[in-house]
MIRO-954272 format. One line per 10 residues: number of its first residue (from 1); for each residue x, y, z of C-alpha. Coordinates in steps of 0.2 Angstrom, whole numbers. Layout:
N
NUM	X:Y:Z | ...
//
This chain:
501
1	136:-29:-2 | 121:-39:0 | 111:-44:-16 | 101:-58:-16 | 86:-61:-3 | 83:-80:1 | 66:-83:3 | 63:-94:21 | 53:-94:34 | 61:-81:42
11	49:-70:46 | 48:-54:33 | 45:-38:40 | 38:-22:33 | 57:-15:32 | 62:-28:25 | 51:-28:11 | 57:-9:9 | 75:-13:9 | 72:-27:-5
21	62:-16:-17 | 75:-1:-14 | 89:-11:-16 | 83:-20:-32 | 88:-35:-24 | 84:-52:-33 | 76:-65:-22 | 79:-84:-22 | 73:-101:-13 | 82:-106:1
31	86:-125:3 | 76:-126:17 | 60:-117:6 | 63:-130:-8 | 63:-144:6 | 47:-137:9 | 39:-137:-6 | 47:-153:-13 | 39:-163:2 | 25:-156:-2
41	21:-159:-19 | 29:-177:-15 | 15:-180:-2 | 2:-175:-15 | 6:-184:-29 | 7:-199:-17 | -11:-197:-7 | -18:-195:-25 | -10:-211:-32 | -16:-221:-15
51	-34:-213:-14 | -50:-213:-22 | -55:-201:-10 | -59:-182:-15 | -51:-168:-12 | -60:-152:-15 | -49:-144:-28 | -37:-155:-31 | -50:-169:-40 | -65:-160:-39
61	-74:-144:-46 | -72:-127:-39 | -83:-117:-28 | -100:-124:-30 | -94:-137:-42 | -84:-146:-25 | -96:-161:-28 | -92:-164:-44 | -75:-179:-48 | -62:-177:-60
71	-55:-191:-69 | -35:-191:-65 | -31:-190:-83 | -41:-172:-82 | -32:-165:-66 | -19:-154:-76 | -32:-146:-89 | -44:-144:-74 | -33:-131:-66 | -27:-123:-81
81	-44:-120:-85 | -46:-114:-68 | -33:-101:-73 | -40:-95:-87 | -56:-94:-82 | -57:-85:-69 | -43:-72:-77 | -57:-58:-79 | -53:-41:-71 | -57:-28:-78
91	-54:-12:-72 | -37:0:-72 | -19:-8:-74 | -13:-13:-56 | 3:-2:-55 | 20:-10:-57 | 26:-10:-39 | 10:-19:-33 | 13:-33:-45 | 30:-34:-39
101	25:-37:-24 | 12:-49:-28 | 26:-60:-35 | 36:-59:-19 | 22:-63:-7 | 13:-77:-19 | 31:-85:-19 | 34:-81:3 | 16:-92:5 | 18:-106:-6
111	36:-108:3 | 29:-114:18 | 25:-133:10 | 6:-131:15 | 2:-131:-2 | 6:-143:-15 | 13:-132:-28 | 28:-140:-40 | 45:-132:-39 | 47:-127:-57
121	30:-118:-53 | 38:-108:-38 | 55:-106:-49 | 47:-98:-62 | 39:-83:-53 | 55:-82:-45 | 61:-80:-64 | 46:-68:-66 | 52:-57:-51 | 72:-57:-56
131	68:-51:-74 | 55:-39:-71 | 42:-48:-81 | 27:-41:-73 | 12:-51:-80 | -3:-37:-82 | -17:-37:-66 | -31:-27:-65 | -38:-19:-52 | -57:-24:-52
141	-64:-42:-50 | -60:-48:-31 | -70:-49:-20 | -58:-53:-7 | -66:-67:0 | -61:-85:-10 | -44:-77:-12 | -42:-64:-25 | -45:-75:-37 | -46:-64:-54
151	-32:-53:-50 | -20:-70:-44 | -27:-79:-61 | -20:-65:-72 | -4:-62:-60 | 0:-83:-66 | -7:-84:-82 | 11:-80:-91 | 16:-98:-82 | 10:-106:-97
161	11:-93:-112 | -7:-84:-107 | -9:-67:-105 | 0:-51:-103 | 18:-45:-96 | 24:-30:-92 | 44:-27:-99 | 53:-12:-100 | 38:-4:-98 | 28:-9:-112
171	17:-22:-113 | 20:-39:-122 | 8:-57:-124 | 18:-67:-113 | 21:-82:-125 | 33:-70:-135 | 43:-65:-119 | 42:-82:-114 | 52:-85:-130 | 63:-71:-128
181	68:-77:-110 | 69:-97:-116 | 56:-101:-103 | 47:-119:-108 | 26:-114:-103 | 24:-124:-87 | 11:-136:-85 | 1:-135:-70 | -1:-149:-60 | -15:-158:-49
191	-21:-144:-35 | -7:-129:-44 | -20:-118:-52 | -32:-117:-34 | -15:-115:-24 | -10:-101:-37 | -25:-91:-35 | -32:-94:-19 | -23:-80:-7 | -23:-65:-2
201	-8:-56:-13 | -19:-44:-20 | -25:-35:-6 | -6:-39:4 | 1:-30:-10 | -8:-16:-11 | -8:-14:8 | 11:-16:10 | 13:-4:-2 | 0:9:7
211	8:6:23 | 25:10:16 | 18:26:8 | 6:30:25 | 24:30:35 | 31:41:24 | 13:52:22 | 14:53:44 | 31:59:42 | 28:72:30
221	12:79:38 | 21:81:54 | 36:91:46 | 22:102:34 | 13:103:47 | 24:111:59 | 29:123:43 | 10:130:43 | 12:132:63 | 27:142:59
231	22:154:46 | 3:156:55 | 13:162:70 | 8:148:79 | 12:144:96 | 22:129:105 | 14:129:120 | 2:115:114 | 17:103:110 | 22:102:127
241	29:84:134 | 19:86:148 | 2:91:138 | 5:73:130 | 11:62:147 | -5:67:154 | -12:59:138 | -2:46:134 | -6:39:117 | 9:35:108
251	5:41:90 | 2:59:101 | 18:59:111 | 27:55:95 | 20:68:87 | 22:82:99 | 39:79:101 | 45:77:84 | 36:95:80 | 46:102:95
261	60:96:88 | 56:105:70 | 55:119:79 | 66:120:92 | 79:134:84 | 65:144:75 | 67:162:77 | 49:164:78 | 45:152:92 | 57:162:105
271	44:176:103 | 27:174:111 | 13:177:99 | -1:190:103 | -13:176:102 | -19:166:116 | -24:150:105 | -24:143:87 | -37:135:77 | -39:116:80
281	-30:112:65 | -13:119:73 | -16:115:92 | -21:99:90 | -9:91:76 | -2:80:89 | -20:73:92 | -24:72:75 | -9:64:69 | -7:53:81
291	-21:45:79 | -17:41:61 | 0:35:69 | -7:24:82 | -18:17:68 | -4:13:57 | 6:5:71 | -11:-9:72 | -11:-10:52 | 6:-14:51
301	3:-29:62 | -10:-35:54 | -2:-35:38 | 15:-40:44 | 6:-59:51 | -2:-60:33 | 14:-59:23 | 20:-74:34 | 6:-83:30 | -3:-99:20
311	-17:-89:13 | -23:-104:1 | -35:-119:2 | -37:-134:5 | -19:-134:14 | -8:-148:16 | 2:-154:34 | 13:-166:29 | 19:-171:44 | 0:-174:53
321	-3:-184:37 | -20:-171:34 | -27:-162:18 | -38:-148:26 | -49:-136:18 | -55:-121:27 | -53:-102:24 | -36:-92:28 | -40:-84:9 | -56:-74:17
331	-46:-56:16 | -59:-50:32 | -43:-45:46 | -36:-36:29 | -54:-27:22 | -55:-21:41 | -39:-15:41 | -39:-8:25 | -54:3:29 | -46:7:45
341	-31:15:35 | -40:22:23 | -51:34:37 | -34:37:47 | -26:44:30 | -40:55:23 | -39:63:39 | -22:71:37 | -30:76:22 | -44:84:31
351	-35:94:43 | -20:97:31 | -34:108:20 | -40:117:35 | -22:124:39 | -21:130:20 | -38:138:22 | -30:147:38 | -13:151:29 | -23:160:15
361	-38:168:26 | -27:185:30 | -25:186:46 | -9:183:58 | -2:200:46 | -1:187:32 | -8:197:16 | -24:189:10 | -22:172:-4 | -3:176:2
371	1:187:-12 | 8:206:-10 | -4:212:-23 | -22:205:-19 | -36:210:-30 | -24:210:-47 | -18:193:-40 | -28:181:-35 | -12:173:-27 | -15:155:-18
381	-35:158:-19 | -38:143:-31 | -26:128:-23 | -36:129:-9 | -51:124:-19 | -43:108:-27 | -37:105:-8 | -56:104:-3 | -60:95:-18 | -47:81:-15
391	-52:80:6 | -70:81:-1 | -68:65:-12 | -58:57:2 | -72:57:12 | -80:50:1 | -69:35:-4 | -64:33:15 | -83:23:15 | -79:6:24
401	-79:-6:10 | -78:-23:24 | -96:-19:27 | -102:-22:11 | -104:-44:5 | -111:-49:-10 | -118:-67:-13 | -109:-77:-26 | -104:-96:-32 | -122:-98:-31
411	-123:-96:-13 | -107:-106:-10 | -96:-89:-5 | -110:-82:2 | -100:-68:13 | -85:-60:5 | -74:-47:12 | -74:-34:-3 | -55:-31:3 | -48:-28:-14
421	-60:-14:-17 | -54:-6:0 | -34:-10:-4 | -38:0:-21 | -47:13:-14 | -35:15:0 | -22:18:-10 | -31:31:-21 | -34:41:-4 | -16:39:-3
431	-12:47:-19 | -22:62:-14 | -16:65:0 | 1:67:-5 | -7:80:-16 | -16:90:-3 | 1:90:6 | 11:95:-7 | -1:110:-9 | 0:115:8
441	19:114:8 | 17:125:-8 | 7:138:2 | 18:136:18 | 36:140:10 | 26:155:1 | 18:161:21 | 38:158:27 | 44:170:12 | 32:182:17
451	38:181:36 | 53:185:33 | 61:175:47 | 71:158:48 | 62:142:53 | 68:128:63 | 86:123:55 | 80:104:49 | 63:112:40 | 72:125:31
461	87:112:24 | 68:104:17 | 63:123:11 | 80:129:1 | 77:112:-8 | 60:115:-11 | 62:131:-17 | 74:128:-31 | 58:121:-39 | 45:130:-32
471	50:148:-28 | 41:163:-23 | 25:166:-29 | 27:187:-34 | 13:188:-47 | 1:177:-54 | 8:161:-62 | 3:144:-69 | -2:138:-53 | -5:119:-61
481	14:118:-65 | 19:123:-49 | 8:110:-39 | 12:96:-48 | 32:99:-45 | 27:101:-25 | 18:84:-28 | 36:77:-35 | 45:86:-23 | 39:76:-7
491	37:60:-16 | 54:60:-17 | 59:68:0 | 71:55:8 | 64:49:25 | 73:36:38 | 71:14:35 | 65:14:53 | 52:23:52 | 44:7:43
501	46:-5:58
//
């Protein structure tokens, strides 16, 4: 059984990154990464002993501090300073599985040999990773532009007994787990501070780990959604293939035909319903949720060329005998993309709450607020109020961030992406959506109960599940309780590897 991932070249994919994280598997350097990086750092250290010449970064200030030398004696405290100074987010604690993933996707760039780092620098994150020492991040202070600098600066500050970890899920000053693990505080070398915390690891981080969660999320709508379509009394007719080949958008075509296949033994769907058509929010799921597909599909691209990517500056070709400093650490292509994902996803929200609103509105011979008692019960009357609330704010948060730029480095940076804030807010949409769709999963197992009938085979293996934690709804209850174990319940609803390709 596989256990270790060598960290190479190869290039990562999206899956692969899942089957890491879910496998715990540690990760290592391969011998042709080390090459890399040792050839790197070799070529450095040797154009800095045979030239007088600066280098922006390496023996010069920072930002718009490029024109001012360093002495060679100097280059090492430069970059820790670097480190430490610009260590200054603020702001909420980045969650665990983001900085795990900032580890692995610092250590894939500086694999490449483009960027001058030591190889005890590299090893120890490696270390960092294997043990679980998370080092403590914050989730404001980028602005996604010159890399994302505060976050990167607090992610590397334990390299040299600075800041905080996280272990065993508490919180420790690094120098004391340091200590605890036997690990000697590195010093950073000439250029190892800029290389650490020029890139884009934040906002890759946090959009890896929103695309995983958006797969999941398109999944789960389809599947809910064809729940609601059953218990409304809905009708199939607008799932038809040919509907969709007329129309050919993948995201649309995949949709359709995976509702289909939810439905395809449902004792209901043999019948033909009195109505002639159903709301929007049930005809066109396939439209809907196919565009959120079909933007996911381009996000995924994006993000999987960035995690294969020298995202710091200035970089270094060996073999072309160049220095070069330019700007692969502007997080635009990501910001863009972010803002993208963040609109596709509020909109499941958004038309998620609309079939609640129609599950509880009385009509189809469902009893009003989908209780048998109305008036001594106000039955599901309330959830769909926090659903409205949480699409409301969605709409809200889902305001493009990437076109937004603040000047700074007095004038220096004078464009910045502001992707970090939309890799944080994406993710918060994220978060809330799974919550709108647990509440309509709540409200379409209480419809089906009502019904009386069997749904499609696959959805009701999801519903005698769901039900152990959630069941019927006969009088009023604590509806708080019951929500939050309907948000557990599909956060931990198993879906298949390949739908993260």
């Amino acid at each position: 059984m596989e256990s270790i991932h060598y960290i190479s070249s190869k290039t990562l994919t999206i899956a692969q990154v899942v089957h890491i994280i879910e496998n715990d598997l540690t990760i290592d350097l391969s011998e042709e990464a080390k090459g890399n990086i040792n050839r790197s750092r070799n070529y450095l250290d040797e154009k800095l002993r045979n030239s007088e010449k600066p280098i922006y970064g390496i023996n010069t200030g920072f930002g718009s501090l490029c024109n001012v030398k360093i002495s060679e004696a100097d280059l090492s405290t430069l970059q820790e300073n670097l480190v430490k100074s610009h260590a200054c987010g603020l702001g909420k604690h980045v969650p665990l599985e983001v900085i795990q993933l900032m580890l692995l996707f610092k250590i894939q760039s500086l694999s490449y040999g483009n960027s001058g780092v030591a190889i005890e620098t590299v090893e120890r994150l490696v270390q960092f990773y294997n043990a679980k020492v998370y080092p403590v991040v914050y989730d404001l202070g980028s602005l996604g532009a010159s890399g994302d600098l505060a976050p990167l600066a607090h992610l590397v500050l334990p390299l040299f007994g600075e800041g905080s970890v996280w272990f065993d899920n508490k919180i420790y000053a690094s120098a004391e787990i340091n200590a605890r693990m036997g690990w000697e505080p590195i010093r950073l070398q000439s250029k190892e501070g800029l290389a650490l915390l020029n890139g884009t690891q934040f906002m890759v981080a946090y959009g890896v780990y929103a695309i995983i969660k958006s797969s999941r999320l398109n999944y789960l709508a389809d599947l809910i959604g064809a729940m609601s379509l059953d218990a409304f009394n809905g009708r199939i007719e607008p799932f038809h293939e040919l509907i969709h080949l007329a129309r050919p958008h993948k995201g649309q075509i995949e949709t359709a035909a995976r509702v289909r296949a939810f439905l395809s033994d449902s004792a209901q769907m043999e019948n033909s319903p009195k109505q002639v058509q159903d709301p929007y929010s049930f005809r066109c799921i396939p439209q809907v949720h196919g565009a959120s597909k079909d933007v996911l599909d381009y996000v995924k691209k994006v993000f999987k060329t960035e995690l294969n990517s020298v995202t710091d500056n200035p970089n270094i070709f060996v073999d072309e005998d160049l220095i070069l400093s330019g700007g692969n650490f502007h997080g635009q292509p990501l910001a863009m993309a972010l803002d993208f994902l963040a609109i596709s996803v509020s909109e499941l929200g958004s038309i998620s709450e609309r079939r609640i609103f129609q599950l509880i509105s009385g009509l189809r011979e469902l009893p009003a607020f989908l209780v048998e008692n109305p008036g001594l019960n106000s039955g599901f009357m309330i959830p769909q109020y926090t659903a409205a609330a949480i699409a409301s704010k969605n709409k809200q948060l889902a305001t493009p961030a990437s076109i937004d730029s603040i000047v700074s480095s007095n004038g220096q940076e004078d464009h910045v992406s502001m992707g970090a804030n939309a890799a944080v807010k994406t993710l918060e949409i994220i978060e809330n959506v799974e919550r709108i769709l647990a509440i309509e999963l709540f409200n379409a197992s209480q419809a089906l109960l009502l019904r009386k009938y069997q749904t499609g085979t696959a959805l009701e293996a999801v519903l005698q599940d769901f039900r152990t934690l959630v069941p019927k709804v006969e009088n009023d209850i604590y509806m708080h309780e019951a929500m939050v174990s309907s948000v557990r319940f599909i956060r931990n609803i198993k879906i298949d590897e390949s739908l993260y390709n």
